[in-house]
VEXDREN-2710 file (C-alpha; in Angstrom, 1 decimal):
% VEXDREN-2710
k/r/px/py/pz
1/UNK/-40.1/21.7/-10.8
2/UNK/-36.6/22.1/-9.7
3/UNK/-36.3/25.6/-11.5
4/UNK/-39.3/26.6/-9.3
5/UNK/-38.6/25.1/-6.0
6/UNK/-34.7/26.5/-6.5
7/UNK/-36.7/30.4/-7.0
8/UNK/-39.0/29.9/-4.3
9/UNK/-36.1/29.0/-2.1
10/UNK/-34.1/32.3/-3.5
11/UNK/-36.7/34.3/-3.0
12/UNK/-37.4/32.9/0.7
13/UNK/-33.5/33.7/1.6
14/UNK/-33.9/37.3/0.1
15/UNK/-31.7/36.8/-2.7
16/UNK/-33.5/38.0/-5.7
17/UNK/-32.7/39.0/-8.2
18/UNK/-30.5/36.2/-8.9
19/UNK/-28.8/34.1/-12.0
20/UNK/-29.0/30.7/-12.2
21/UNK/-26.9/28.7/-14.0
22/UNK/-27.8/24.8/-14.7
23/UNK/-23.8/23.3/-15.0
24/UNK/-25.4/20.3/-15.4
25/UNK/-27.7/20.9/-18.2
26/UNK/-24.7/22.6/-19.6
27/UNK/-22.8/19.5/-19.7
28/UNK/-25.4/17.7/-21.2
29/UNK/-26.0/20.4/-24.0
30/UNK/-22.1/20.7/-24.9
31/UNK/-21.4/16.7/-25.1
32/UNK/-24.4/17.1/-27.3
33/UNK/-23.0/19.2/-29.4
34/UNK/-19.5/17.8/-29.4
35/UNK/-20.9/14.5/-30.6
36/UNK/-22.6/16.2/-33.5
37/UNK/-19.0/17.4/-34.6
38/UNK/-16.8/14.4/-33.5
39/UNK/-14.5/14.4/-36.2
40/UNK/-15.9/16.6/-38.6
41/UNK/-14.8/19.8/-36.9
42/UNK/-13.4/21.1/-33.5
43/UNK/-15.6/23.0/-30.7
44/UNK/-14.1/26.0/-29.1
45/UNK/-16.2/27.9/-26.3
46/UNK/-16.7/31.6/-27.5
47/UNK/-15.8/32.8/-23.9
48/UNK/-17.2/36.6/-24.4
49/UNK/-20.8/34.5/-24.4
50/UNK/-20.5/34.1/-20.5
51/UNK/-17.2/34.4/-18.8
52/UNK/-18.3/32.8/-15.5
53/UNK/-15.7/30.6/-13.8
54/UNK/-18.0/28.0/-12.9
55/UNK/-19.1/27.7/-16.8
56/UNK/-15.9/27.8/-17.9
57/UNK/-14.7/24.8/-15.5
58/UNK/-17.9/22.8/-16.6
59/UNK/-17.5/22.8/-20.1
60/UNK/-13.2/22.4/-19.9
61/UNK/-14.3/18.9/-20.6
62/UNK/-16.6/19.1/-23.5
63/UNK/-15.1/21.6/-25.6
64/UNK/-11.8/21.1/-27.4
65/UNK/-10.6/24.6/-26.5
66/UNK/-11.4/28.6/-25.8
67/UNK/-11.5/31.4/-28.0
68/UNK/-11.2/35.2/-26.3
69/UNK/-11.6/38.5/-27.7
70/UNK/-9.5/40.5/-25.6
71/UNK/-6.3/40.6/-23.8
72/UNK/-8.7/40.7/-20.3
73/UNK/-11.0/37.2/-21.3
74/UNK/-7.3/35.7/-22.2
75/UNK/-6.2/36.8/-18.2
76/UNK/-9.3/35.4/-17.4
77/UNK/-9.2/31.8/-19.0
78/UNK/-5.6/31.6/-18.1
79/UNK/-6.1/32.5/-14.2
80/UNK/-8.8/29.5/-14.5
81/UNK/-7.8/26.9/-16.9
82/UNK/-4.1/27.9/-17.0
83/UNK/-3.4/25.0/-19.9
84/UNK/-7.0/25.6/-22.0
85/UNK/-6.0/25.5/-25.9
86/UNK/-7.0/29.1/-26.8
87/UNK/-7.6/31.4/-29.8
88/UNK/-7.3/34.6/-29.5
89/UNK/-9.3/37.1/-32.0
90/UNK/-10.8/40.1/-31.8
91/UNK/-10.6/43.5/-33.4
92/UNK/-8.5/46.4/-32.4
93/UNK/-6.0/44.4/-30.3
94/UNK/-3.1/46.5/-28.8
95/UNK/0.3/45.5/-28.5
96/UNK/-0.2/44.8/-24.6
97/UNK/-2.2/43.3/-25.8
98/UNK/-0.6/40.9/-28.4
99/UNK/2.3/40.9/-26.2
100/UNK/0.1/39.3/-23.7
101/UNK/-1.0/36.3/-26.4
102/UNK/2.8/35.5/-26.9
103/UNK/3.7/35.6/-23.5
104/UNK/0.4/33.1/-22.1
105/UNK/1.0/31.3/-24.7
106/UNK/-2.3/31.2/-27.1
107/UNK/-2.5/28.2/-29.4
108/UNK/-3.6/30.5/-32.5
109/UNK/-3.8/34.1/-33.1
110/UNK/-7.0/35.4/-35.4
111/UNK/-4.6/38.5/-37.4
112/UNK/-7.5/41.1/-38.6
113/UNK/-5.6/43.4/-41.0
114/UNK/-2.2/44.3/-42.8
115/UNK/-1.7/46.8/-39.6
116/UNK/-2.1/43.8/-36.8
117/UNK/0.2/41.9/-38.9
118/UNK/3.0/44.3/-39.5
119/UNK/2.6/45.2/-35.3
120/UNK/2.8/41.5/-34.3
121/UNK/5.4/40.9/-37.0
122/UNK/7.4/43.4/-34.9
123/UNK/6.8/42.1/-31.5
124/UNK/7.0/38.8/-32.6
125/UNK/10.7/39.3/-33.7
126/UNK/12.5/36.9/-31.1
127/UNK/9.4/33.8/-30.6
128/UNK/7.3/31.6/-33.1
129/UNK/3.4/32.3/-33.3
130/UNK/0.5/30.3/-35.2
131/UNK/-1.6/32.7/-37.0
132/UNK/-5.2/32.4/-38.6
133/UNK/-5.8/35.3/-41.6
134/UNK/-9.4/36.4/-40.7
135/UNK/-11.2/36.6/-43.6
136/UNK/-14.0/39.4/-44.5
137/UNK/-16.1/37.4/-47.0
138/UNK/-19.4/38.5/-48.7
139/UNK/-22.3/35.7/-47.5
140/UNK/-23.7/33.6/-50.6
141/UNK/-27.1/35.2/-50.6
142/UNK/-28.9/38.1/-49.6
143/UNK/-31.2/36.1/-47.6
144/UNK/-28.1/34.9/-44.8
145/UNK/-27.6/37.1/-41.9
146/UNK/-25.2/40.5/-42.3
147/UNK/-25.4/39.5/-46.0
148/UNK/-26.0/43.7/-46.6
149/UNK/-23.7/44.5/-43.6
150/UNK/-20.2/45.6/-44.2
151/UNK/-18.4/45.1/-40.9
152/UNK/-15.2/46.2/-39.5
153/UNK/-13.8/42.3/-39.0
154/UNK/-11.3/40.7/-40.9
155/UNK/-10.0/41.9/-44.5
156/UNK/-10.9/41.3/-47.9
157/UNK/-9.2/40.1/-50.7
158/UNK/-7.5/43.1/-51.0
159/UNK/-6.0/43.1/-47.8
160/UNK/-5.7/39.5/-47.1
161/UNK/-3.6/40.1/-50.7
162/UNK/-1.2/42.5/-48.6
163/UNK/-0.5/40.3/-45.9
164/UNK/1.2/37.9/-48.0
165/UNK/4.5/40.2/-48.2
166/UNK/4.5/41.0/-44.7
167/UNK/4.4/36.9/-43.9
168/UNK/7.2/36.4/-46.2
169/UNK/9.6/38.9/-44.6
170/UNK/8.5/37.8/-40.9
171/UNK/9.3/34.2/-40.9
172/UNK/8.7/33.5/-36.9
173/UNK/4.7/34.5/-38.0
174/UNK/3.6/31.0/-39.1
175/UNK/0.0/30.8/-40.7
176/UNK/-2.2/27.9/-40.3
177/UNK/-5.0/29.2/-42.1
178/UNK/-8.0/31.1/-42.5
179/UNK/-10.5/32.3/-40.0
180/UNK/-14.3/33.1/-41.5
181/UNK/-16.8/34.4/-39.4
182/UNK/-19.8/35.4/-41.4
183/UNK/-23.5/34.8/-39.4
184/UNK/-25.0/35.9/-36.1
185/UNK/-27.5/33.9/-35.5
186/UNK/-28.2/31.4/-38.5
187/UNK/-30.3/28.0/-38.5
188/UNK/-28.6/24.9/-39.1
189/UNK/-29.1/24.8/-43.2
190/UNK/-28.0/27.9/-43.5
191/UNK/-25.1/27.7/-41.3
192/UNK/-24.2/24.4/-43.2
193/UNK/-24.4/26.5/-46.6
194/UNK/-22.3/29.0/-45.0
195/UNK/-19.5/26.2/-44.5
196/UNK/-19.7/25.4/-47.8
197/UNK/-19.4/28.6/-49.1
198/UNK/-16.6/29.5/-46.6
199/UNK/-14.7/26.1/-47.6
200/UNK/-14.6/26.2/-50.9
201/UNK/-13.4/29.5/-50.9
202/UNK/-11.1/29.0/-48.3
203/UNK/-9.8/26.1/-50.2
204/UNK/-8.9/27.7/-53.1
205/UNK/-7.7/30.7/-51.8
206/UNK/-5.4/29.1/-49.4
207/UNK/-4.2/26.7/-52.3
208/UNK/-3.1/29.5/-54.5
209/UNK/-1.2/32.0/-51.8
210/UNK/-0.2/29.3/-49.2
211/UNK/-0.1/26.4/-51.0
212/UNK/2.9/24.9/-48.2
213/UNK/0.3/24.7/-45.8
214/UNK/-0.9/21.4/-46.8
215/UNK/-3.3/20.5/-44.9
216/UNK/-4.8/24.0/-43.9
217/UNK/-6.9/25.0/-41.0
218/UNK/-10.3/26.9/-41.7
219/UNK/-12.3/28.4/-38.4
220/UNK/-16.2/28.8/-39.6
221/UNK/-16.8/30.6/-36.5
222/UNK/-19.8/30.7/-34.5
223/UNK/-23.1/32.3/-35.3
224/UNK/-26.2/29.2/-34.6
225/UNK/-28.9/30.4/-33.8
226/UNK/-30.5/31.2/-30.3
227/UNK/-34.5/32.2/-31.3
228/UNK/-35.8/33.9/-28.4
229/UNK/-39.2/34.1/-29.5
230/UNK/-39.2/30.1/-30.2
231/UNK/-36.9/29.4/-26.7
232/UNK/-37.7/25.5/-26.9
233/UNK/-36.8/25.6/-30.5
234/UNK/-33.1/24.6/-30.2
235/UNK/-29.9/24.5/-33.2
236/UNK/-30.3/21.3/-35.0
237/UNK/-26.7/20.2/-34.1
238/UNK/-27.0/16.7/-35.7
239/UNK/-27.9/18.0/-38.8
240/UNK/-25.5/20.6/-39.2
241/UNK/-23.0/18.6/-38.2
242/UNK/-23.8/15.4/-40.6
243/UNK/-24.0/18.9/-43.3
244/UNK/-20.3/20.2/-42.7
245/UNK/-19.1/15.8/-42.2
246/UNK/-20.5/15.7/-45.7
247/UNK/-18.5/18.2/-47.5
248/UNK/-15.6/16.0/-47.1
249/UNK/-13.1/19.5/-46.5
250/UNK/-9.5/18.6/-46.8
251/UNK/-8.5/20.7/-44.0
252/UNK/-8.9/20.7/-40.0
253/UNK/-12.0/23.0/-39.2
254/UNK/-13.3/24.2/-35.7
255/UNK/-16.0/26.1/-35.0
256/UNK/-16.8/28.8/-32.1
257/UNK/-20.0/28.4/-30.4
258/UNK/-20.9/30.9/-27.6
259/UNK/-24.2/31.9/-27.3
260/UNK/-25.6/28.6/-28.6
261/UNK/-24.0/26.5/-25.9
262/UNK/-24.7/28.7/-22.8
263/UNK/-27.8/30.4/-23.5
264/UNK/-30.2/27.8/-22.5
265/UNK/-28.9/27.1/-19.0
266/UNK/-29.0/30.6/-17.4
267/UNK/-32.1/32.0/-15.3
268/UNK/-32.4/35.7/-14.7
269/UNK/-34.6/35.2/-11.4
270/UNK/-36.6/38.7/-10.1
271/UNK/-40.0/39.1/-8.3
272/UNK/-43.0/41.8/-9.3
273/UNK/-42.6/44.9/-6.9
274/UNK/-45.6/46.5/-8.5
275/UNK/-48.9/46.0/-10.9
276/UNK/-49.7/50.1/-12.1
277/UNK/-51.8/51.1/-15.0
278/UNK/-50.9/54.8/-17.0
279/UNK/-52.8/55.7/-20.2
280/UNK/-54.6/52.2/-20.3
281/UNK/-51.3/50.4/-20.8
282/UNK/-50.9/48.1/-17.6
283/UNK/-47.0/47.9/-16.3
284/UNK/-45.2/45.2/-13.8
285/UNK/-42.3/46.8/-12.4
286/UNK/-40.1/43.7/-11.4
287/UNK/-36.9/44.1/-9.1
288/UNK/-33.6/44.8/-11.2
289/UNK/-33.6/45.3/-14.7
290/UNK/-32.1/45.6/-17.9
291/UNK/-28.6/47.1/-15.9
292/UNK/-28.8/42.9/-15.2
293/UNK/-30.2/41.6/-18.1
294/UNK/-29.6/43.8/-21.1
295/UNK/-30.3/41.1/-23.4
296/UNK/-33.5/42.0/-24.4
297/UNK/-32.8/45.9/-25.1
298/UNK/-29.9/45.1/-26.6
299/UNK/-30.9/42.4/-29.5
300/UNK/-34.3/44.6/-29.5
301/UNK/-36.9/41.4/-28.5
302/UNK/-39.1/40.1/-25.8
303/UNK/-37.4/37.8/-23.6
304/UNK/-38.7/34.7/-22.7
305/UNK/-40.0/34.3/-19.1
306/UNK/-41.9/31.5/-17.0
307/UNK/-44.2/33.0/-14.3
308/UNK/-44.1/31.3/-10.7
309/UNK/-46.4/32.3/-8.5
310/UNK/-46.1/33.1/-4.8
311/UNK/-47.2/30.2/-3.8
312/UNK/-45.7/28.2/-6.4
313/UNK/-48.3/28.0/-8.6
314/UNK/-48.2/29.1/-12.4
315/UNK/-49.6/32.1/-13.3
316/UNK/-52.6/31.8/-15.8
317/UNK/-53.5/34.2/-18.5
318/UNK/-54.9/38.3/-18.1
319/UNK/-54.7/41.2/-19.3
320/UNK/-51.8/42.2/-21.7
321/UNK/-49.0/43.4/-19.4
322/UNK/-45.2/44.9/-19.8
323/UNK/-42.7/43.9/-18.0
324/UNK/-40.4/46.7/-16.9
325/UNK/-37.6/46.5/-14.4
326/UNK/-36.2/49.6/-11.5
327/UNK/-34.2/52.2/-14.0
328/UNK/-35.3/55.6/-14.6
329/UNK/-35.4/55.2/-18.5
330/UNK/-37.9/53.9/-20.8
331/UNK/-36.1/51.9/-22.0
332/UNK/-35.8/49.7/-19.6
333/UNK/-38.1/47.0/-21.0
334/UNK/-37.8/43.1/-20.6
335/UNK/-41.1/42.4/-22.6
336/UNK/-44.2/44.3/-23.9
337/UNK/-47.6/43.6/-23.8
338/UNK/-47.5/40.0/-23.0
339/UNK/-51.4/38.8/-21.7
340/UNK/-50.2/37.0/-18.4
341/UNK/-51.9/37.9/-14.9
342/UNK/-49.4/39.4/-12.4
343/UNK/-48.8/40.2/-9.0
344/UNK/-46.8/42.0/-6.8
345/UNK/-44.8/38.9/-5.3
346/UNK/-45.1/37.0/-7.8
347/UNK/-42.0/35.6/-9.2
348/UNK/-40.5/36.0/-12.7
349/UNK/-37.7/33.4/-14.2
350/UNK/-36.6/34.9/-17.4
351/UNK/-35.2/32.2/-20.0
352/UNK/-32.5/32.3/-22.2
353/UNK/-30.2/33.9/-19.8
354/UNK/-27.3/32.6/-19.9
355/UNK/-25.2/34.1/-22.6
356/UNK/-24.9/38.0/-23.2
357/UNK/-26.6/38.8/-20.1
358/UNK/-25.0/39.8/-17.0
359/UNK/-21.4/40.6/-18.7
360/UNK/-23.5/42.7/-21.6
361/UNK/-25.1/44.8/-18.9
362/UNK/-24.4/48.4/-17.4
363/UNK/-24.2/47.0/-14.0
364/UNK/-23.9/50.7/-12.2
365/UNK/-26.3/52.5/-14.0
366/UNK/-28.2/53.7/-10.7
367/UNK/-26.1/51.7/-8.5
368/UNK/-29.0/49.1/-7.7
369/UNK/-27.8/45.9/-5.7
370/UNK/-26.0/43.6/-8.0
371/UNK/-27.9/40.0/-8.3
372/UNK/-27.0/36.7/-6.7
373/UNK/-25.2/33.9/-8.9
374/UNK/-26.0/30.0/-8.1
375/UNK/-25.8/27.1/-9.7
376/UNK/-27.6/23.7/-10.3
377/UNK/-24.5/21.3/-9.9
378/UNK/-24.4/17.7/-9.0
379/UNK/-20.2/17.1/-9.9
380/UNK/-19.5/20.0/-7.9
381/UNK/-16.9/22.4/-9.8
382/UNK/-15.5/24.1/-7.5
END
């Protein structure tokens, strides 16, 4: 009821389309989630999820830290939370940009290859800096996600191997550990066998190259899964953590949650401009589009939506409709062929929209009006 009163009053003060962020649920969520891991592992917020300030304040208290992915999200978190804990990863950084890391001062640095190494090695020459190795590890089974994906991130074995010189000649580069990030978008068990399988390697890697570590760190990364065709179908967060508590891993462990924290309390708000039929196939051009919410283009689904009428009533079922926003491109698609009755006016509150939405999107394709960004907040951030 609040999400509808909050888009009928949007919609009364022409303000659509419009985000809307629920800082409150978010709290709730991320405390959640923190509890889950309480002294199994630490939370970090994957910042490139949603940079907005307001999200970043809310959860400063319910995360143990930040990770960016670029010298710009590091500006960023340190113009708002100037003391945050931060890791910095990323491929392709540039000296500017490591430069930058050393001089804001990042807690850890996520090194991607022999070349990173040998650069920051250089421009490291006169401080100290606390480096992760980011490993590029094959998943456990064919079945996990990217398990037939080589990616660009991190090294192998064979590159982690020629690192080791480099560290020993470059003694201001200090490694903590080893950073493994090896799933987008995996349920709890799997993600829990991912641990496993990251840990034990981790372990035993660690133990025969860096042995003085002692106690080593390991970063499992991020990955849980967001299912946008199940929206109220959420992470099992007990359960993974209680998995990863179980392992009993000799080391400090964090993980990086993004999407899975911030997804579920963001509304991309819009109202039907127009019901058309071509061919047979019926079309409800909405206000906005995919230059707002590229989410569903980009990860190739439907996106969830709830249907508010203009009166505030829910819209029932009808004939199978797509849902199509303002751009001069086919491909500008939110959903397809869902049977919903629409109208022009009535007013469309897209779900899971709060992670790799608006800061995924081509905002000037067509140079439409950017949307509106409010926020359901009872502490008040500022």
């Amino acid at each position: 009821m609040l999400l509808q009163a909050k888009a009928l009053r949007l919609a009364a003060a022409g303000a659509l389309p419009a985000y809307l962020y629920d800082l409150d649920g978010l709290r709730r969520h991320a405390g959640t989630v923190r509890r889950a891991m309480d002294g199994t592992a630490q939370v970090l917020y994957a910042v490139k999820a949603n940079p907005d300030e307001r999200i970043l304040r809310a959860l400063s208290r319910h995360v143990d830290g930040f990770e960016v992915a670029s010298g710009g999200e590091l500006a960023h978190l340190r113009r708002i939370l100037p003391h945050a804990w931060t890791a910095f990863s990323g491929p392709g950084k540039t000296d500017a940009e490591l430069a930058l890391a050393l001089e804001l001062g990042v807690a850890r640095l996520h090194v991607e290859s022999p070349g990173e190494l040998t650069r920051l090695a250089r421009i490291a020459a006169a401080r100290p800096v606390d480096i992760l190795l980011r490993a590029n590890l094959r998943p456990p089974s064919s079945g996990e996600a990217g398990a037939d994906i080589v990616t660009p991130f991190g090294m192998d074995e064979h590159a982690l191997a020629a690192c080791l010189p480099i560290l020993r000649a470059a003694p201001r580069i200090r490694p903590r550990g080893v950073h493994v990030h090896l799933s987008w978008g995996s349920p709890a068990p799997a993600m829990a066998g991912l641990a496993a399988h990251v840990t034990t390697w981790a372990l035993s890697w660690l133990d025969r190259h860096l042995p003085e570590l002692g106690r080593p760190e390991i970063d499992l990364g991020g990955g849980m899964l967001v299912d946008y065709a199940r929206p109220d179908h959420l992470f099992d967060w007990p359960a993974y953590g209680a998995a990863v508590a179980g392992l009993r891993v000799p080391a400090l462990l964090r993980i990086e949650p993004g999407r899975a924290l911030t997804a579920y309390h963001g509304w991309y708000i819009t109202d039907v401009l127009d019901v058309k039929t071509n061919h047979g196939r019926r079309f409800a051009v909405l206000r906005g589009g995919t230059q707002h919410l590229r989410t569903p283009v980009a990860r190739g689904h439907d996106q969830p939506f709830t249907v508010i009428g203009r009166t505030g009533g829910a819209a029932g079922p009808g004939e199978p409709v797509t849902l199509v926003g303002q751009l001069c491109t086919p491909r500008d698609v939110f959903a397809r062929d869902v049977p919903v009755s629409l109208s022009p006016g009535d007013l469309i509150a897209f779900r899971l929209a709060g992670a790799y939405a608006w800061n995924l999107s081509h905002h000037e394709f067509l140079m439409h009006p950017e949307p509106t960004f409010h926020y359901l907040d009872r502490e008040g951030v500022p």
